[in-house]
LOFI-407064 format. One record per residue (C-alpha): residue number from 1; residue in three letters; z negated, y negated, x. Coordinates in steps of 0.2 Angstrom, whole numbers, plus 5000, padded with zeros to 4 digits. Layout:
BEGIN
SITE  resi  resn    pz    py    px
SITE   NUM   ALA     Z     Y     X
...
This chain:
BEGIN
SITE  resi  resn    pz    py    px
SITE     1   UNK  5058  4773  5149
SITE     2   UNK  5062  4791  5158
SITE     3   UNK  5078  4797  5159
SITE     4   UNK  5083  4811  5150
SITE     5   UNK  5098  4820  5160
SITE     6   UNK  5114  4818  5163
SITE     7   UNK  5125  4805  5154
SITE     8   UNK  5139  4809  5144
SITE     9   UNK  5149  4802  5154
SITE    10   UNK  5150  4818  5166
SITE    11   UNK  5155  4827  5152
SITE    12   UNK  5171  4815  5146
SITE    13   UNK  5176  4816  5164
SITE    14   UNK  5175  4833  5167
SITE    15   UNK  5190  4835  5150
SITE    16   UNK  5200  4825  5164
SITE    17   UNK  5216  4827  5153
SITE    18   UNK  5209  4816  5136
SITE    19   UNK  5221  4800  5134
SITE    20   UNK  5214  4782  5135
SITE    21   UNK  5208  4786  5115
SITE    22   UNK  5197  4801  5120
SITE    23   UNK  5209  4813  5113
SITE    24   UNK  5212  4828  5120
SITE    25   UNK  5226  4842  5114
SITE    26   UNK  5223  4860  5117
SITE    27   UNK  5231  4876  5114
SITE    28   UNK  5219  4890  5110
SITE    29   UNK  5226  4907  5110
SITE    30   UNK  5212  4918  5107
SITE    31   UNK  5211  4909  5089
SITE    32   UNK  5213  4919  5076
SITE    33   UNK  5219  4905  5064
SITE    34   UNK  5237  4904  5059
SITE    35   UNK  5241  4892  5072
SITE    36   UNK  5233  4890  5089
SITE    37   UNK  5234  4871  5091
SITE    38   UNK  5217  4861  5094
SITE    39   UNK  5210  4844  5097
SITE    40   UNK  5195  4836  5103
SITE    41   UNK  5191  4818  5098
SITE    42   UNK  5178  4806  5107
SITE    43   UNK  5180  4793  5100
SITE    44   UNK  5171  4787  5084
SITE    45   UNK  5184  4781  5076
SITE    46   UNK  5193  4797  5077
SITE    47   UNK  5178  4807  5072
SITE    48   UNK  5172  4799  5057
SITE    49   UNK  5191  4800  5051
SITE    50   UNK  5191  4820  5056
SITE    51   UNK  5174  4822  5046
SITE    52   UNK  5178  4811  5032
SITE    53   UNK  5196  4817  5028
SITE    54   UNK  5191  4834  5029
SITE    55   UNK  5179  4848  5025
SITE    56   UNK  5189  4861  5026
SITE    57   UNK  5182  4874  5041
SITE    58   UNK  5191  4889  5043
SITE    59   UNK  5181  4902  5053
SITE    60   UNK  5184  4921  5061
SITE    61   UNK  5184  4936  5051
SITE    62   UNK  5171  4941  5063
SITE    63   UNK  5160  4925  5062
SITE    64   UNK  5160  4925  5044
SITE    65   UNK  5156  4943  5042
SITE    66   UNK  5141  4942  5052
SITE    67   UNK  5137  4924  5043
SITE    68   UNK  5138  4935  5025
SITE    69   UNK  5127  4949  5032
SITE    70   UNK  5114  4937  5036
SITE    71   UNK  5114  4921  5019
SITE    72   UNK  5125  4931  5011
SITE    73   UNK  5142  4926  5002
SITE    74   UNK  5138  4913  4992
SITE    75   UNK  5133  4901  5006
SITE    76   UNK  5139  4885  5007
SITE    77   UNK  5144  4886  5026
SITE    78   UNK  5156  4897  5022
SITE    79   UNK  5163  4892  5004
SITE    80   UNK  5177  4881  5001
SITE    81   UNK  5184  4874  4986
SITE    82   UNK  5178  4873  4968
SITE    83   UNK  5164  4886  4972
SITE    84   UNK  5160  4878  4988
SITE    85   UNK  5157  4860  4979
SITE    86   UNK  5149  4869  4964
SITE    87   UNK  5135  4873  4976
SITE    88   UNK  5134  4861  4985
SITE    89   UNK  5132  4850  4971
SITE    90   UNK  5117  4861  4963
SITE    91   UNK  5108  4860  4981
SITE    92   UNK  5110  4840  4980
SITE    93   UNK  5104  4840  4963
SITE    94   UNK  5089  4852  4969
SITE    95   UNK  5082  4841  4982
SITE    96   UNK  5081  4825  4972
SITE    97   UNK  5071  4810  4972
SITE    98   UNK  5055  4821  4961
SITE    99   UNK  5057  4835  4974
SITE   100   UNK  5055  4823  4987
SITE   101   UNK  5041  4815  4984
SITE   102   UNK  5032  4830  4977
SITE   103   UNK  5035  4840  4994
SITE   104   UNK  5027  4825  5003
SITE   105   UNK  5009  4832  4999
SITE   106   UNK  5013  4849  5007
SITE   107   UNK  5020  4845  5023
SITE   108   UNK  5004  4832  5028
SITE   109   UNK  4994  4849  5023
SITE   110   UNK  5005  4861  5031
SITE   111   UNK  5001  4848  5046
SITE   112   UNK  4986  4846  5045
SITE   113   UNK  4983  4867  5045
SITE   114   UNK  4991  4869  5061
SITE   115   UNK  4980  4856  5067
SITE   116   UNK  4964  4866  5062
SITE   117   UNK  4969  4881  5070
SITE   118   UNK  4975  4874  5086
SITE   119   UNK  4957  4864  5089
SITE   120   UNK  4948  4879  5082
SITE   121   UNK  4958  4890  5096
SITE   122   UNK  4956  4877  5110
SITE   123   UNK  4937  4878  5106
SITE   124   UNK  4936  4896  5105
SITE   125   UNK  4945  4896  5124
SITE   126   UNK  4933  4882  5130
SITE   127   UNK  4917  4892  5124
SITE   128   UNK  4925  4907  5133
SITE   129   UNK  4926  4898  5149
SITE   130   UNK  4910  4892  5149
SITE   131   UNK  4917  4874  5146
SITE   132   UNK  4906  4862  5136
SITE   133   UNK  4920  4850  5133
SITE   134   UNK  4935  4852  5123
SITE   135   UNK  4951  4853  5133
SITE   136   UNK  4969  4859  5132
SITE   137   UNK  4977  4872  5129
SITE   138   UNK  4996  4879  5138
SITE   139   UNK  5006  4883  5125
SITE   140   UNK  5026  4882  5119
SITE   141   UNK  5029  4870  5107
SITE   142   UNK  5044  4876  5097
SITE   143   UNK  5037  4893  5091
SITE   144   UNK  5020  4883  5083
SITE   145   UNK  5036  4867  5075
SITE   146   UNK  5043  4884  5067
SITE   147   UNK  5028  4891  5060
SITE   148   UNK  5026  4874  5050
SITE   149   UNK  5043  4873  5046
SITE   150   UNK  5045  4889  5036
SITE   151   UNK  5026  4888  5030
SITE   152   UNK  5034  4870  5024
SITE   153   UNK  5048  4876  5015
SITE   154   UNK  5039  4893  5008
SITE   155   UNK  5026  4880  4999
SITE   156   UNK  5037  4868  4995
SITE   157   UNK  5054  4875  4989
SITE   158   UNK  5045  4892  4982
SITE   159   UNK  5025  4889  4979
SITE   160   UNK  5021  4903  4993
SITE   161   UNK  5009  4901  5005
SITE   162   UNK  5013  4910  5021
SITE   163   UNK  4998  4907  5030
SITE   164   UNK  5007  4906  5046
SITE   165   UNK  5000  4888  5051
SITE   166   UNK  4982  4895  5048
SITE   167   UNK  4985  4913  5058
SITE   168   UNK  4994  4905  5074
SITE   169   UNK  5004  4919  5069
SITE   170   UNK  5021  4925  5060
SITE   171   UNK  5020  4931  5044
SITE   172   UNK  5030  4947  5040
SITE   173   UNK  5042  4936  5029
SITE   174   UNK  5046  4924  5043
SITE   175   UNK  5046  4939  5058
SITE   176   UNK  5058  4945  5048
SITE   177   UNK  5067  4929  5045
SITE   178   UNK  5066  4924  5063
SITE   179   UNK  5074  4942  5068
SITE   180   UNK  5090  4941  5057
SITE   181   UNK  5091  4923  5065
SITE   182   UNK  5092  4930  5083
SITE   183   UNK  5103  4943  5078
SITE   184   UNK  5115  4932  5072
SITE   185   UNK  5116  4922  5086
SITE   186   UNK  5117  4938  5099
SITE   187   UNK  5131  4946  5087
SITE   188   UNK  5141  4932  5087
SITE   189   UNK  5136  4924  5106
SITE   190   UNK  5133  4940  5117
SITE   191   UNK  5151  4948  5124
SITE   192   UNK  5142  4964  5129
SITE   193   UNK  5138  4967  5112
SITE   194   UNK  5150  4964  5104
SITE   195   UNK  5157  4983  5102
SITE   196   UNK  5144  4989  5092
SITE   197   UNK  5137  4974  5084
SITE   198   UNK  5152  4972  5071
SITE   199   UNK  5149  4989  5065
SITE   200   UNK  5132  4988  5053
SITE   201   UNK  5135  5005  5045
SITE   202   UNK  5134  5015  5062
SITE   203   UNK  5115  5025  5064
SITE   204   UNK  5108  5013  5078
SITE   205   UNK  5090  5009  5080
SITE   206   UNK  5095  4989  5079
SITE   207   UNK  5104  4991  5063
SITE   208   UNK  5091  5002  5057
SITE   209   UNK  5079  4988  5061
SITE   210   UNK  5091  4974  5053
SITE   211   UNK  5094  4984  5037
SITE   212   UNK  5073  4984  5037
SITE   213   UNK  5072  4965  5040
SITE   214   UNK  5083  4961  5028
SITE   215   UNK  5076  4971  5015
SITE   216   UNK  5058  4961  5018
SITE   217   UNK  5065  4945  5014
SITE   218   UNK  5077  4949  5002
SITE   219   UNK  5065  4957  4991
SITE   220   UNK  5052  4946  4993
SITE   221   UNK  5065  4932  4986
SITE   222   UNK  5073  4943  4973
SITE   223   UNK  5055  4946  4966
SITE   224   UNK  5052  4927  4966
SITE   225   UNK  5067  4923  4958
SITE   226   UNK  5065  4935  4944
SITE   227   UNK  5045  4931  4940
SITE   228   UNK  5052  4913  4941
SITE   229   UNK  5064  4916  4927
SITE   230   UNK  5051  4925  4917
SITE   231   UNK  5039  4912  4917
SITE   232   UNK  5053  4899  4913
SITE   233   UNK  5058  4910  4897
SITE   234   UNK  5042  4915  4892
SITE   235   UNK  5031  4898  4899
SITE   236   UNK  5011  4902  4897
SITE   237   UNK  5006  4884  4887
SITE   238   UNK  4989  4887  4899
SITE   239   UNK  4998  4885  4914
SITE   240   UNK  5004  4873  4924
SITE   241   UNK  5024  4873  4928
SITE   242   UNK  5028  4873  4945
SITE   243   UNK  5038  4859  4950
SITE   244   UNK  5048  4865  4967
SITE   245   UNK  5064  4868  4975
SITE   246   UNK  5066  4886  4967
SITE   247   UNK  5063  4879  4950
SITE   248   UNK  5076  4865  4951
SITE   249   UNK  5088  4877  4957
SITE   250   UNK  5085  4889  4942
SITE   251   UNK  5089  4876  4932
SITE   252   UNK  5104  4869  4940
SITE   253   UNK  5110  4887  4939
SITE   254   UNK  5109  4888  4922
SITE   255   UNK  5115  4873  4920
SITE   256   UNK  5131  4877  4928
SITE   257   UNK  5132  4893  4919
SITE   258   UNK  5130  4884  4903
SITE   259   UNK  5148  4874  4910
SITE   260   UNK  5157  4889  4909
SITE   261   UNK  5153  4892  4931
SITE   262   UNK  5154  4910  4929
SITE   263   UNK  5139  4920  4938
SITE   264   UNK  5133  4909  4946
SITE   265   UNK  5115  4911  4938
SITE   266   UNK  5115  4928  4948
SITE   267   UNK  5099  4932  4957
SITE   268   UNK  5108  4937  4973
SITE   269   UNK  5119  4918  4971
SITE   270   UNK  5101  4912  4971
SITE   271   UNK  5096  4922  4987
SITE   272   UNK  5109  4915  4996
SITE   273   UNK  5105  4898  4991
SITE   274   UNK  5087  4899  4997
SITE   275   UNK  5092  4908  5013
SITE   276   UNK  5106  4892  5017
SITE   277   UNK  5092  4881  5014
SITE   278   UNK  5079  4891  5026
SITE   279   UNK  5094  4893  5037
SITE   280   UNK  5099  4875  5038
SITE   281   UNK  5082  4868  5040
SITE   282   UNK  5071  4881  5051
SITE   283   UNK  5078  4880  5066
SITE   284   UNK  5083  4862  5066
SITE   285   UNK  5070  4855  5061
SITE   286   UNK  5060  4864  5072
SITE   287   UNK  5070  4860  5088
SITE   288   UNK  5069  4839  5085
SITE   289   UNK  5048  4840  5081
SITE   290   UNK  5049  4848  5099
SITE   291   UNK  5060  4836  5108
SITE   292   UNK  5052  4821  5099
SITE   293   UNK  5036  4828  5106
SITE   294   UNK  5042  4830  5123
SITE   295   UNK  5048  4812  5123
SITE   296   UNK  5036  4802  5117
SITE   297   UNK  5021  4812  5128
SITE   298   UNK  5033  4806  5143
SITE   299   UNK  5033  4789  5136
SITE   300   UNK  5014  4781  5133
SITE   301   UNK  5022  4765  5124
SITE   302   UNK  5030  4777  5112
SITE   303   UNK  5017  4783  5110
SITE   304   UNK  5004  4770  5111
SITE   305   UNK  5018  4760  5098
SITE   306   UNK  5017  4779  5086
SITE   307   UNK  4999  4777  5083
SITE   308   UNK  4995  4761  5081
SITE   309   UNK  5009  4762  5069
SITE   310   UNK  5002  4778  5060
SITE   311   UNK  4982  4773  5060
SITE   312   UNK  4986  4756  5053
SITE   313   UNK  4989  4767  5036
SITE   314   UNK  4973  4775  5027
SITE   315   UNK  4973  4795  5029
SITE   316   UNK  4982  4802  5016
SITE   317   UNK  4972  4808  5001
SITE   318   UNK  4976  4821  4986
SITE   319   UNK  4981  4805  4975
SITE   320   UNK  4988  4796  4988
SITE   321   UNK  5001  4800  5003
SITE   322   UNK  5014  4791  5013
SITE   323   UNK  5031  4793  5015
SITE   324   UNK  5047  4790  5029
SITE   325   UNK  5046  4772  5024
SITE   326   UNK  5029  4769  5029
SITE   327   UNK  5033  4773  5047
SITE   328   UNK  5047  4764  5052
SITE   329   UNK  5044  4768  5073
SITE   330   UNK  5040  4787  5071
SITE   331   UNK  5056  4789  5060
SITE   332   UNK  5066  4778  5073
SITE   333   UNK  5057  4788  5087
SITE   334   UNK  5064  4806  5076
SITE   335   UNK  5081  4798  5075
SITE   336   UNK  5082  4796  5093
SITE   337   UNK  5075  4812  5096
SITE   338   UNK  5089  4817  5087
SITE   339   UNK  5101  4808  5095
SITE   340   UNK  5097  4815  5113
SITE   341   UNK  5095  4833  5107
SITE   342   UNK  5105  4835  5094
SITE   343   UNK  5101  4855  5087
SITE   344   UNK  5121  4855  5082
SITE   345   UNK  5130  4850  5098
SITE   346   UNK  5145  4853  5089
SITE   347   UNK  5157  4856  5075
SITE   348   UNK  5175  4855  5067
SITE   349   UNK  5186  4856  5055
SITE   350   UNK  5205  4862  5049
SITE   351   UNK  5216  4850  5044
SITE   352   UNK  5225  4855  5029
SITE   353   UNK  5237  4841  5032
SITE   354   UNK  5243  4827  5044
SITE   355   UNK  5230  4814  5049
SITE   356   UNK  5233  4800  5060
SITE   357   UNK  5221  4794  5073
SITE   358   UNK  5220  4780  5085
SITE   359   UNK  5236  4775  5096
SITE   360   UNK  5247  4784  5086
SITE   361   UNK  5240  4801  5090
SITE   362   UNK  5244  4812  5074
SITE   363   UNK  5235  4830  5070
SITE   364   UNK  5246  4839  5065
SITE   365   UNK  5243  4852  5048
SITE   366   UNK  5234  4865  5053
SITE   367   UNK  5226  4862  5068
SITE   368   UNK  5208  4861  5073
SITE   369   UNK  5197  4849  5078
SITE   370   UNK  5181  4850  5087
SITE   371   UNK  5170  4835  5087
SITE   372   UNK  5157  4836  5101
SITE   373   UNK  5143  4825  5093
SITE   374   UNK  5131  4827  5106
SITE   375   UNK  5145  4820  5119
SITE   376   UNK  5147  4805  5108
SITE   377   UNK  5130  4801  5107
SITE   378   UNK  5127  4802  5124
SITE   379   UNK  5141  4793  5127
SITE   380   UNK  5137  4774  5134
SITE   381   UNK  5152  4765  5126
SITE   382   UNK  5140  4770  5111
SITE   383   UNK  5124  4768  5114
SITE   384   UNK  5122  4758  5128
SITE   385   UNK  5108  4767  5142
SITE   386   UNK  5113  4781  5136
SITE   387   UNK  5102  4795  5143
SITE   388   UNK  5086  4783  5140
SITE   389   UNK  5075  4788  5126
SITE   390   UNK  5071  4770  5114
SITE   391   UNK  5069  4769  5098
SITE   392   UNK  5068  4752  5097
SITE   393   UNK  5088  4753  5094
SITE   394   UNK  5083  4760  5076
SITE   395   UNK  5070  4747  5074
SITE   396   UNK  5063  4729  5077
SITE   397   UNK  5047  4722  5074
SITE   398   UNK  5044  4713  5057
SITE   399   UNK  5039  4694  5059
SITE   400   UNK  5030  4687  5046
SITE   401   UNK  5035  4669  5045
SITE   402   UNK  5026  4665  5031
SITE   403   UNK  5010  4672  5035
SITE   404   UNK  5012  4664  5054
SITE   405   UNK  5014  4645  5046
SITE   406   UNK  4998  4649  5032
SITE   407   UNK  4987  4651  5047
SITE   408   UNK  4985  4669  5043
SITE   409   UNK  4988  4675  5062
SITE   410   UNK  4973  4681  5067
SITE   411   UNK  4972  4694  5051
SITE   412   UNK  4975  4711  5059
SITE   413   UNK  4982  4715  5043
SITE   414   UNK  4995  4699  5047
SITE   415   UNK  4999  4704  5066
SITE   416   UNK  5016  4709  5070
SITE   417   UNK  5014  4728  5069
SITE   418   UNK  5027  4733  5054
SITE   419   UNK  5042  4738  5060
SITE   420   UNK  5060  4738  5052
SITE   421   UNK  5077  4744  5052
SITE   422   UNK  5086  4737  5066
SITE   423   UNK  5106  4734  5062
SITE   424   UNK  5119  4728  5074
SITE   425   UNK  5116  4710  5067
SITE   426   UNK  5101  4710  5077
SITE   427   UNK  5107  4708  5093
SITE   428   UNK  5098  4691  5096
SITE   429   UNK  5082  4702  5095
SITE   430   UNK  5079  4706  5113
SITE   431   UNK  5085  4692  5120
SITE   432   UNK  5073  4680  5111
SITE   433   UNK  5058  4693  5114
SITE   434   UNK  5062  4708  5125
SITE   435   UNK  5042  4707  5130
SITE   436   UNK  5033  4718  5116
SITE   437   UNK  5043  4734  5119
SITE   438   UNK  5045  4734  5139
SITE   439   UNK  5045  4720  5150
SITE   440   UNK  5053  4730  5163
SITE   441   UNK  5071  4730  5155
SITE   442   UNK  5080  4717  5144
SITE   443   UNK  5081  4730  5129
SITE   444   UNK  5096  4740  5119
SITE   445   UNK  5108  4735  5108
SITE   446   UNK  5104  4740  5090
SITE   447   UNK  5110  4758  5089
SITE   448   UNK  5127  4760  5081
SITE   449   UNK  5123  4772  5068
SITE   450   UNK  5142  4773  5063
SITE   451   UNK  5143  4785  5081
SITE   452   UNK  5127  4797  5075
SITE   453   UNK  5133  4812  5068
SITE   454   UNK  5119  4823  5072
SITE   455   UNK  5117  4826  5052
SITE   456   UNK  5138  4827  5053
SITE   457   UNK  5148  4817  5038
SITE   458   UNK  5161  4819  5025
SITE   459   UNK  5160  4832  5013
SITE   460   UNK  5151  4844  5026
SITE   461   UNK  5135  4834  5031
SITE   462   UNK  5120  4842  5029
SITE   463   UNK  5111  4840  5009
SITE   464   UNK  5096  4842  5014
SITE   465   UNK  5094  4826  5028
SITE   466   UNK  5081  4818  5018
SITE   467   UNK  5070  4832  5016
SITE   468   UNK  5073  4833  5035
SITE   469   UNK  5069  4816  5040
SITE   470   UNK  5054  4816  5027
SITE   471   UNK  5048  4832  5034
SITE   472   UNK  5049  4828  5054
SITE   473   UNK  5041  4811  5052
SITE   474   UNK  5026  4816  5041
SITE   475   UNK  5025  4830  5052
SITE   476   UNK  5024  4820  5069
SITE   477   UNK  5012  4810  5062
SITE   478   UNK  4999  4822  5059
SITE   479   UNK  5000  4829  5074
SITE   480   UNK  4999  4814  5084
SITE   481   UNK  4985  4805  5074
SITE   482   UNK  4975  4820  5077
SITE   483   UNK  4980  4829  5093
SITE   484   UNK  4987  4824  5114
SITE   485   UNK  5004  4833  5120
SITE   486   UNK  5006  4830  5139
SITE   487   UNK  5020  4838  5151
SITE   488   UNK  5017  4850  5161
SITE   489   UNK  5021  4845  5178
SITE   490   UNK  5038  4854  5182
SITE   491   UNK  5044  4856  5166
SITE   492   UNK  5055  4847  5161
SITE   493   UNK  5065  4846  5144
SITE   494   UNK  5083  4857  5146
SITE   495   UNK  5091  4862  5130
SITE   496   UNK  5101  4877  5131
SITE   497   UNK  5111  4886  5119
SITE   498   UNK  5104  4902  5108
SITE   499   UNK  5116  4906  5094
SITE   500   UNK  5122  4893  5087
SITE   501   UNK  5111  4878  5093
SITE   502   UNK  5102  4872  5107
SITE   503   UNK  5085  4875  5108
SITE   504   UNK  5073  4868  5123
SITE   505   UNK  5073  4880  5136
SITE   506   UNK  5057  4893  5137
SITE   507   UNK  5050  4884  5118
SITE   508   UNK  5046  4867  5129
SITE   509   UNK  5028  4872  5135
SITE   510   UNK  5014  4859  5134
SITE   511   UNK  4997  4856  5136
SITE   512   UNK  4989  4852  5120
SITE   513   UNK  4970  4845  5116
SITE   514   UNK  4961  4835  5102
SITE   515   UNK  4965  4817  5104
């Protein structure tokens, strides 16, 4: 297995100040919080007590502002209280079990686009150099991951096809969508603009083409959202109801209206709503198909252990597709991914009272604390090798005992090839047969899952995880059943911050061919 940088342990000694606990007491002027007192906490313990006790985050006037021009006010990130867990609640119950399982179908398709138009274009380029074989193509991964992210979440929360997974190209929607992003991130990032970009009203050609990009995709969800409610008031007994994200949420609005909620059926709440969730999931989920990518073409087990896992299920069909739970190793291989490249690298809250943490330290009320989750991560106290990418912590393989003393071993239907979730119980695993995964190394521990946080926890964790996971395992699965990703020597895998996550630097470019 390749080593993917440097560990966290650099970057725990570099805060050469943290006690023996991994805490860490600092005084932040330039806050413009009631009280300039901070912590950073290391340690697990400490950060699951931070998250869990606490939701509150108090941000800038100037962060929020920009945050409010872009999802609008009624996001979640920047509610609190009863309207904060009102929303949040609606968006929970919007991406339930149903909505699961009926997005399932679309993502494979969305896939399975993107895979069309990417052998169709490595054709086209072979024919033009004269080649008669197909080959591969240079290109960045992270701009084609976000063309079937938002082409995922327009056909699957909203019954829109973009088209951009057939074009290779941005639709106006998601150009538009994908500018207000970037502006956020240099507004709130960028000191040298910070004079002028606080001002939205002032007659500049950037605001000018904000003002333009945010009348695109606001109108193209307002109109949505109000033919939506016609048809749910007025249903046509000849067509079908659509059964998506936009609908549930329609509902759940009215729902909460219904409990005395109080405008909260508002087309504009509903905007906001649907820009958090494109928000929460675009860039993100983008950003981990990228890395997992990256990862396993520098891996061949990985990926040798991926297909074998994914071509011993039958393609999917129109009745038929298969879910996260079908492919235990691609989903252990996303959950590492994850772990080494979290998108969030960081967060925090505000206590609003005392908390206690290990040895006696106490936060005192009104402080902030950052957690750095992608320090933890990385740290080896938690995950033992810890710059090594190996999903084998997330998984073991399944022995079937029952089938091995019936005789049945020589079925390939019988052969060890399932996987399962790997717990810290399982520590006896490697040692009895460290063989299968590399027989180079004497395995990894089980991952401790209690220090992941690269989906945070408490109230604050991200609602939507499970269409995340579901999402980037279906998704890696197409891909790899039906086209090679291979490193370019050189380039190496550096994630680098661009607003308020890390993206691979330079969109991670590849070379990609039909496998």
């Amino acid at each position: 297995m390749f080593d993917t940088g440097t560990s966290a342990r650099k970057f725990r000694n570099e805060l050469r100040c943290h006690n023996e606990h991994g805490q860490l007491g600092i005084w932040m002027p330039l806050l413009s919080d009631r009280s300039s007192r901070a912590a950073i906490v290391m340690s697990v313990e400490d950060a699951r007590t931070v998250l869990t006790t606490e939701y509150y985050r108090r941000t800038s006037p100037i962060f929020a502002k920009h945050v409010k021009m872009f999802l609008g006010s009624k996001n979640i990130g920047i509610l609190h209280g009863k309207e904060w867990r009102l929303h949040r609640s609606i968006i929970h119950r919007s991406i339930c079990p149903t909505a699961l399982n009926e997005s399932r179908a679309t993502m494979i398709v969305v896939a399975e686009s993107l895979v069309t138009s990417l052998k169709a274009k490595i054709k086209n380029e072979a024919l033009t150099s004269g080649s008669n074989s197909m080959g591969a193509i240079e290109t960045s991964i992270e701009p084609l991951m976000k063309m079937i992210t938002i082409d995922v979440f327009a056909q699957s929360a909203l019954s829109v096809n973009l088209g951009c997974c057939q074009s290779l190209k941005l639709s106006p929607i998601a150009v538009a969508f994908e500018f207000l992003l970037n502006e956020l991130g240099d507004r709130i990032t960028k000191p040298s603009l910070a004079t002028l970009s606080h001002f939205y009203g002032l007659p500049t050609l950037r605001n000018r083409r904000y003002y333009q990009e945010r009348t695109v995709i606001r109108s193209f969800l307002g109109n949505l959202i109000r033919e939506r409610k016609q048809e749910q008031d007025n249903p046509d007994p000849e067509k079908e109801p659509k059964n998506d994200m936009l609908g549930n949420l329609l509902q759940e609005h009215r729902y909460a209206e219904n409990s005395n909620a109080g405008g909260i059926t508002s087309n504009q709440a509903i905007e906001d709503t649907l820009m958090t969730l494109l928000f929460a999931g675009y860039d993100t989920t983008s950003i981990t198909l990228t890395c997992a990518l990256y990862c396993i073409a520098m891996n061949p087990r990985v990926e040798e252990l991926c297909l074998e896992e994914i071509h011993s299920l039958p393609k999917p069909t129109d009745d038929q597709v298969y879910s996260p739970n079908d492919l235990p190793y691609c989903r252990a291989v996303v959950y590492e991914a994850l772990r080494l490249y979290p998108p969030a690298p960081l967060t925090s809250r505000v206590m609003r009272k005392d908390v206690p943490l290990k040895g006696g330290f106490v936060i005192p009320r009104g402080s902030r604390v950052f957690v750095p989750i992608e320090i933890i991560q990385r740290d080896e106290c938690n995950f033992p090798r810890p710059t090594e990418f190996r999903p084998d912590r997330w998984v073991k393989r399944k022995r079937r005992r029952d089938d091995t003393a019936c005789g049945n071993i020589d079925d390939d239907k019988n052969k060890s090839s399932k996987w399962e979730e790997r717990t810290q119980k399982d520590d006896d695993y490697y040692r009895e047969d460290n063989n299968e995964e590399d027989s180079s190394s004497a395995g990894v521990p089980a991952a401790n899952r209690s220090a992941f946080f690269a989906f945070s926890a408490g109230g604050r964790s991200c609602p939507g995880q499970k269409f995340a996971i579901q999402e980037t395992v279906l998704v890696l699965a197409v891909l790899l059943r039906h086209l090679q990703f291979r490193p370019i020597p050189g380039k190496e895998l550096v994630t680098v911050r661009g607003g308020i996550v890390k993206h691979p630097k330079d969109g991670m470019p590849m070379m990609v061919g039909p496998r």
